[in-house]
C-alpha positions in Angstrom: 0.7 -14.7 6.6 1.6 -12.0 4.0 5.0 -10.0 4.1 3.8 -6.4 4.0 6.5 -3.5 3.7 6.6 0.6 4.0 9.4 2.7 3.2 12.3 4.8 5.0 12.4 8.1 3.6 9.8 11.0 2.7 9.8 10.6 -1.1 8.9 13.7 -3.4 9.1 12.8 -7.7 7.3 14.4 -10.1 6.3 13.2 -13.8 4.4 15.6 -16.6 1.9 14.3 -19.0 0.1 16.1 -21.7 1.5 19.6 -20.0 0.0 18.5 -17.0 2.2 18.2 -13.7 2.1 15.4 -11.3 3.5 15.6 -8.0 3.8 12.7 -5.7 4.7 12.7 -1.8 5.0 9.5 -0.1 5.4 8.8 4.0 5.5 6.4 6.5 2.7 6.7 8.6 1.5 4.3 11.6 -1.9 5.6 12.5 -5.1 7.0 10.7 -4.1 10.5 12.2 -0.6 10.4 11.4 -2.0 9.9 7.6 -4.6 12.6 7.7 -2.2 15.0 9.3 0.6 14.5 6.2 -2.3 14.8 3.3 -3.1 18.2 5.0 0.4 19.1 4.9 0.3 18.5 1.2 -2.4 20.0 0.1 -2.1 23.2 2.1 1.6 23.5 0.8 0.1 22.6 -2.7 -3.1 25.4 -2.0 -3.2 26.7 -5.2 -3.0 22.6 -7.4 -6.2 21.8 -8.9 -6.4 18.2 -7.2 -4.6 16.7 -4.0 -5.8 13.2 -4.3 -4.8 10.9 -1.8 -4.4 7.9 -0.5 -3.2 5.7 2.6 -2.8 2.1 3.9 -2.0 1.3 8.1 -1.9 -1.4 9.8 0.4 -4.6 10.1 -1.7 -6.4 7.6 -3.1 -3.5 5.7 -6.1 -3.4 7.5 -7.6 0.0 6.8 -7.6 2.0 3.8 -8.9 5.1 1.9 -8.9 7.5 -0.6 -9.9 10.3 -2.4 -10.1 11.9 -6.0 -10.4 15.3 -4.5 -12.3 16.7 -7.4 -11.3 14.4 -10.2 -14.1 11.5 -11.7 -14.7 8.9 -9.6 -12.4 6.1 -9.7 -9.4 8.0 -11.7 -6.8 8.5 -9.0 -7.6 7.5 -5.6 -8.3 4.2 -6.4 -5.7 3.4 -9.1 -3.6 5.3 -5.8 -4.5 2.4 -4.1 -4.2 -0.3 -6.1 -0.2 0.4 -6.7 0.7 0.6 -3.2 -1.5 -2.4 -2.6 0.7 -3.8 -5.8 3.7 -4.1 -3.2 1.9 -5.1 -0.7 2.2 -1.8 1.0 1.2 -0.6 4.5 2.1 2.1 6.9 2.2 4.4 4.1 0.2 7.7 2.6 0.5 9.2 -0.7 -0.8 12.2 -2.1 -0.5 13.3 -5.6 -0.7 16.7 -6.5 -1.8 17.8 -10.0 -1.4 20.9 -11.9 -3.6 20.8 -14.8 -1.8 22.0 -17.9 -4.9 22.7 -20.1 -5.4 19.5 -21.9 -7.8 16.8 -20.4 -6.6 12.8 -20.0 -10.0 11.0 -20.1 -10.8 8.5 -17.8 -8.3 6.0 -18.8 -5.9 8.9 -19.1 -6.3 9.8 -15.6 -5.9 6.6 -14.1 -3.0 5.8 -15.7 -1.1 8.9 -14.5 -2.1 8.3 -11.0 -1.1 4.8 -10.9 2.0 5.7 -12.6 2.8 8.3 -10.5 3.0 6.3 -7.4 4.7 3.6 -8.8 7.5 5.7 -9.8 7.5 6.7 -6.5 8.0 4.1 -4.7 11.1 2.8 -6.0 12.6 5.7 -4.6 12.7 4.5 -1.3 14.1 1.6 0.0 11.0 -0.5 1.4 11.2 -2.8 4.4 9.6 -5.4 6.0 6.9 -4.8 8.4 7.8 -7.2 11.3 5.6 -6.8 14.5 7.1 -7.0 17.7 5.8 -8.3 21.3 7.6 -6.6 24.5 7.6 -8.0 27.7 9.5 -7.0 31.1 11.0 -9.9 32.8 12.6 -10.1 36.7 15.3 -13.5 36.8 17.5 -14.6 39.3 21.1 -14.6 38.5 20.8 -18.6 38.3 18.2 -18.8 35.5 19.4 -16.2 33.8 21.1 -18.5 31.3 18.5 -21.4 31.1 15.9 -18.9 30.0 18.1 -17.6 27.6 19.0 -21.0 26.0 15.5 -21.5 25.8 14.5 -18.5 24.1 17.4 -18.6 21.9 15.2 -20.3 19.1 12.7 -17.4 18.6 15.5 -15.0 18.2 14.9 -12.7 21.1 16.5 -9.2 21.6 17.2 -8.2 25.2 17.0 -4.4 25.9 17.5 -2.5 29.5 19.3 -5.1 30.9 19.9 -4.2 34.7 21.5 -5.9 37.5 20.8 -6.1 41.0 19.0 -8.2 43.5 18.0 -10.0 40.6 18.0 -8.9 36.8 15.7 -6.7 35.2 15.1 -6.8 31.1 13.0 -5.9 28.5 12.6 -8.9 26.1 11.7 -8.5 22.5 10.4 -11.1 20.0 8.6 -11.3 16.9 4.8 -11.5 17.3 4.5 -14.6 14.9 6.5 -16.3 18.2 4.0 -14.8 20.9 2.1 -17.8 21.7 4.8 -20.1 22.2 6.9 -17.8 24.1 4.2 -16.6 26.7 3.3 -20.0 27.3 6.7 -20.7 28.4 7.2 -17.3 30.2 3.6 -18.5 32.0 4.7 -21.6 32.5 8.5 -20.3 34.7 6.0 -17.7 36.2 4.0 -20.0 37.9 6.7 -21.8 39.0 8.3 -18.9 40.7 11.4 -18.9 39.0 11.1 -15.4 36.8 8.2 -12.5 37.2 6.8 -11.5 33.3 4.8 -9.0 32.2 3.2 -8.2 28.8 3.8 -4.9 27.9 2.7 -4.4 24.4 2.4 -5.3 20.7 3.8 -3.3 18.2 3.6 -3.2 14.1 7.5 -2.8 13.3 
C-alpha cells in the first residue's frame, strides 16, 4: 500500500512570469465539500483575477480527484495542478491558483509549466505528513483482563483514550487500520468468550 501525505498549514506563495502573477493557496481538506467550500473562498477573495484554477485530491488513497482551468485552454493548469500534488503522492489537499494576467501570453507549454511550478513551490512550504488511517473501537474489561489484553495488543501499537474506571473499565482503543483485521478478530474472539464487550465505532483517514 502507498504512503500518501497532506500538509499542516494553509500555504499562500506567489511567483511572477512574463509580468504575469501567480498566486497559490494550498489546504488540508478531508471531504469533497470541505474542498469546494476553500476554492470558493479563493476565488471570491480573488473576484477581480482572470483565472482561479483549481484543483483537489481526498481520500486515504487518493481516491477522488478534479480540476478545473477556469477559463484557461484545456489541459494548461488544472491538470499539470494535478499532476504535482499527485508527484508527492498527495491527498487531503486542494489548491487553487490564482492568476493575474500581465499582458503577455505563455502558450500552451508556457502555461503548464507555471501551473505546475506554482504548486510545487508551494508545497515545500508546509511540512507534509503521513496519512495513517485509524480504526476506533469502545471496549468494557474487567479489572482482571485488563492487562492480558493489553499485552496482547501491545504488538499493533494501540493508543488507549477515555480510560474510565468503575465496575469494570471503559476505553476507547485506537489502532492503525492496516491492523484491523487481526485485531477485531481477536477482540471477536474475547467477546464471545465473555471476557470484554467491543464495539466498532468507526474508521477514520488520519
Amino acid at each position: 500500500m502507498s504512503i500518501y501525505y497532506t500538509i499542516i498549514d494553509l500555504v499562500h506563495t506567489e511567483q511572477k512570469i512574463n509580468r504575469s502573477r501567480f498566486i497559490t493557496s494550498i489546504k488540508k481538506v478531508k471531504t469533497i465539500d470541505e474542498a469546494k467550500k476553500f476554492i470558493t473562498e479563493v476565488g471570491n477573495e480573488h473576484k477581480t483575477a482572470n483565472h482561479n484554477c483549481w484543483a483537489y485530491i481526498v481520500g486515504s488513497q487518493g481516491e477522488t480527484e478534479h480540476s478545473s482551468d477556469n477559463g484557461e485552454p484545456s489541459g494548461t493548469a488544472g491538470a499539470p495542478m494535478l499532476n504535482s500534488l499527485k508527484k508527492l503522492n498527495m491527498t487531503n489537499v486542494a489548491v487553487v491558483v490564482t492568476r493575474y494576467f500581465g499582458g503577455v501570453k505563455l502558450g500552451i507549454r508556457g502555461l503548464i509549466e507555471a501551473y505546475g511550478s506554482s504548486v510545487e513551490q508551494a508545497l515545500p512550504k508546509s511540512k507534509l505528513i503521513p496519512i495513517i488511517p485509524h480504526s476506533y473501537y469502545n471496549l468494557t474489561i474487567p479489572y482482571d483482563f485488563f492487562e492480558t489484553l493489553k499485552h496482547r495488543l501491545n504488538e499493533y501499537n494501540p493508543n488507549y483514550q477515555n480510560v474510565e474506571y468503575s465496575a469494570d473499565i471503559a476505553l476507547e482503543l485506537i489502532v492503525e487500520s492496516k491492523f484491523k483485521d487481526s485485531v477485531e478478530q481477536y477482540l471477536t474472539d474475547w467477546t464471545q468468550a465473555g471476557r470484554i464487550t467491543s464495539v466498532h465505532l468507526k474508521d477514520t483517514d488520519d
